[in-house]
N, C-alpha and C positions, 0 to 999 in steps of 0.2 A: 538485410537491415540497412533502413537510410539515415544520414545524417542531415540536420538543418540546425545552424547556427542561430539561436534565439541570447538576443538580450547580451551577447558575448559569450554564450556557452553552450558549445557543442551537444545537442542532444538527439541519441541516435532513436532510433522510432522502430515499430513494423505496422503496415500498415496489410488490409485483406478485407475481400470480399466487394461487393460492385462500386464502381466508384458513384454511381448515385443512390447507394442504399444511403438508410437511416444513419448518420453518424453514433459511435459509442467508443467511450475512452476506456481503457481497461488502466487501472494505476498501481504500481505492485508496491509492496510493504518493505520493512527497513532490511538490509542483506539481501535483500531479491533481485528481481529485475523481469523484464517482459517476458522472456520464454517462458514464465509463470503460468503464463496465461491461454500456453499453443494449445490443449485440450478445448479451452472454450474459446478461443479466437477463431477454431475453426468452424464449429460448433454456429456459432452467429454469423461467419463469412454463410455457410451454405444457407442460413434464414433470409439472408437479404440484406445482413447488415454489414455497414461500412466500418470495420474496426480502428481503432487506432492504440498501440499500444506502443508506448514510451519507456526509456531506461531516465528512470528522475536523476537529477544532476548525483555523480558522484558512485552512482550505480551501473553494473552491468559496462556497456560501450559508452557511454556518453562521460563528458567532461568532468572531472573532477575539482572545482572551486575551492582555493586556499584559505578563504576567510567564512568563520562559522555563519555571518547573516547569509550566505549564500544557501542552507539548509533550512530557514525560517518556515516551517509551513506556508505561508502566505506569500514568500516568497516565489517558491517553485508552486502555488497553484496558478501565479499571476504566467512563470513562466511555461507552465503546462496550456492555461489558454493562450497564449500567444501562438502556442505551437498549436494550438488545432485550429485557430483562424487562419495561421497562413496556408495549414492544407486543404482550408473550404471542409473542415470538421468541427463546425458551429454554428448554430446550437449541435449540441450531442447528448445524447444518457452520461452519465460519469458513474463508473463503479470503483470502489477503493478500498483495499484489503487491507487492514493493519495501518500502518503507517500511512499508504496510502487511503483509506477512509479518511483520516484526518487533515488529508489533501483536499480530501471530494469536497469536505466542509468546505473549508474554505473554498472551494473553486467557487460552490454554488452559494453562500454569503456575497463572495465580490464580484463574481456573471453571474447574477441569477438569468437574465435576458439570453444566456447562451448555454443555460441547462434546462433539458426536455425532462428527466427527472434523475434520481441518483439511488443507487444502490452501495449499500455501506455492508461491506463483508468482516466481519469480527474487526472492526474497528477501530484504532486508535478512539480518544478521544476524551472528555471530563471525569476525572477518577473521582470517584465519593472517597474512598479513602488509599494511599499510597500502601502498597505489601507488607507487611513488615519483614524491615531489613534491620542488622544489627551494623555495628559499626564498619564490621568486615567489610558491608557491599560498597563503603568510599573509599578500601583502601584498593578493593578489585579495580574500580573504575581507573582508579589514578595509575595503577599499573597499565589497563585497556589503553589508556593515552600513552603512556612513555612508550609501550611496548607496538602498538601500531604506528606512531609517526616516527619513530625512528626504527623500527624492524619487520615492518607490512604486516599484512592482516593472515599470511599463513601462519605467523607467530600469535596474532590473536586468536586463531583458533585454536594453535597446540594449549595456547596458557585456559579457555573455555574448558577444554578436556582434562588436560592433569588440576583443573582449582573447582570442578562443576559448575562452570556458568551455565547462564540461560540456553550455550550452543552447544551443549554438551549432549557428543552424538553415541556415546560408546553403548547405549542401548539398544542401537538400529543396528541390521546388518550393515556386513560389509560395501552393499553396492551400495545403498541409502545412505552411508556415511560417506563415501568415496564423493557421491553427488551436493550432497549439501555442504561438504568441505568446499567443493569447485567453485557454488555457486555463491556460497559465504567469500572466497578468494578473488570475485570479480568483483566485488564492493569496493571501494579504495577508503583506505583509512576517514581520510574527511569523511566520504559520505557515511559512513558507520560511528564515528566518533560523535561528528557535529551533527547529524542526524536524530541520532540519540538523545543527544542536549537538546536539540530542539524540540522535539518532542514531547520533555519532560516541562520545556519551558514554553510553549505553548499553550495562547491565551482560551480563556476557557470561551466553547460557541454554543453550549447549550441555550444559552437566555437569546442569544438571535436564532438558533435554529427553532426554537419556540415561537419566530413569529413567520418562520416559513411558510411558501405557500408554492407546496414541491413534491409531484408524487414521490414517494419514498416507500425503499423494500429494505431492510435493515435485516442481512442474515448474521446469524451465530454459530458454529458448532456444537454441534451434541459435549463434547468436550474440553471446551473450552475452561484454560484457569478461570474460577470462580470474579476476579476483581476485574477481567477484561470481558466477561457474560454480563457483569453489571453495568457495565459502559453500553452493550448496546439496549440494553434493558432500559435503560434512561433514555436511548437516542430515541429507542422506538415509542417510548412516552413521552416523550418532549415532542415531535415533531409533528405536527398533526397529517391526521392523518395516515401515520407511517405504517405499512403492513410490515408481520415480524413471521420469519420461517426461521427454522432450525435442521441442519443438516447433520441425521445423525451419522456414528461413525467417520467423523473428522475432530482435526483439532482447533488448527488456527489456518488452514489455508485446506480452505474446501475444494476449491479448482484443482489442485491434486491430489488431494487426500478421499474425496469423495466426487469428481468428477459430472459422473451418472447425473446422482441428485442435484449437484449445483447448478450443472446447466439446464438443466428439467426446472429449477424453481424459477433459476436467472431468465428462458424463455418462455415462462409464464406468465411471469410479469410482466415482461418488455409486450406480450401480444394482447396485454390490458390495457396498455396506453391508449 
């Protein structure tokens, strides 16, 4: 893994496959981080392609920022293309799972000049309508916060497990919890707090992605919660032109949960351009 210092913050990368293939960014979702993506980073190094796959601020190796606008979506896609222009990886494909979708957006709203086209994987992005939550889920949050910046993020996992939050793993076996505990415990508080908020408070990019003019592959899972299927439901109608696949037997992160398929949809795409 390498590091390069963008904008004042350390963001570590991987980088794979020839250096003058096709550039493509791989962007991972909130609690992730790049080794998300080694199944199909290899997958597109042996097609020809030039990967570049990054830990966003606050994730994985890379820098952890003190102050929440340092999580802005718009923030880190500005910081994300800076990082692929200083590696001679722009223009590139941009793909973006979760959290990372909601990056892609933006990447390609403010470079459009430096994306060849963008692939949106279960998505963040414009809710029709919020979950329903009852009061409990502000008082959860408010703990999430006291309990990560003053006791780290292994205490945010215990407190997901004994209260059932969203990372509540005690239905998986033992090795799959053992894993996503690890990889939930490389996120640093910021980046999973204010990431979070950012998220929720990010501005809405349907009405611009509307006047996009961007090939677009927009996957979802066969299993996807219902109110995050309606997000990419609207991307893929919003956007013109946007082709829509479904990967079944996955949930919210097809790249390991269904592998095979994703990369099989993801290089059939990419050999349409």
């Amino acid at each position: 893994m390498e590091m390069r210092t963008i904008d004042g913050v350390d963001l570590a990368y991987y980088t794979a496959g020839p250096a003058d293939g096709r550039p493509i960014m791989l962007i991972h979702g909130l609690t992730a981080n790049a080794r998300d993506w080694f199944a199909t980073t290899n997958v597109l190094a042996a097609a020809g392609w030039r990967v570049l796959s990054p830990d966003c601020p606050g994730h994985g190796r890379s820098a952890a920022p003190k102050h929440p606008a340092a999580y802005d979506m718009r923030r880190v896609a500005d910081l994300l293309h800076a990082l692929a222009s200083a590696l001679g990886c722009a223009p590139a494909v941009i793909v973006g799972n979760s959290m990372g979708g909601a990056i892609a957006q933006e990447y390609a709203l403010r470079h459009p000049a430096d994306v060849k086209a963008m692939v949106l994987v279960d998505s963040a992005g414009d809710l029709r309508q919020l979950p329903a939550r009852g009061p409990e889920h502000a008082a959860f949050v408010a703990r999430e916060f006291e309990t990560g910046l003053e006791r780290g993020m292994e205490a945010v996992w215990d407190l997901h497990q004994e209260a059932g939050g969203w990372a509540d793993a005690k239905a998986l076996t033992p090795e799959v919890r053992a894993w996503r505990k690890a990889r939930f415990c490389l996120t640093s508080p910021e980046g999973y707090l204010y990431g979070d908020r950012a998220l929720s408070d990010r501005h809405k990019t349907l009405p611009d992605l509307a006047c996009l003019d961007l090939r677009t592959l927009v996957i979802c899972c066969q299993n996807e919660a219902p109110y995050l299927k309606a997000v990419s439901d609207d991307l893929a109608a919003t956007i013109p032109g946007a082709q829509y696949a479904e990967i079944p037997r996955a949930w919210h992160e097809p790249q390991i949960e269904n592998p095979a398929v994703f990369n099989e949809t993801l290089l059939n795409f990419l050999k349409s351009l």
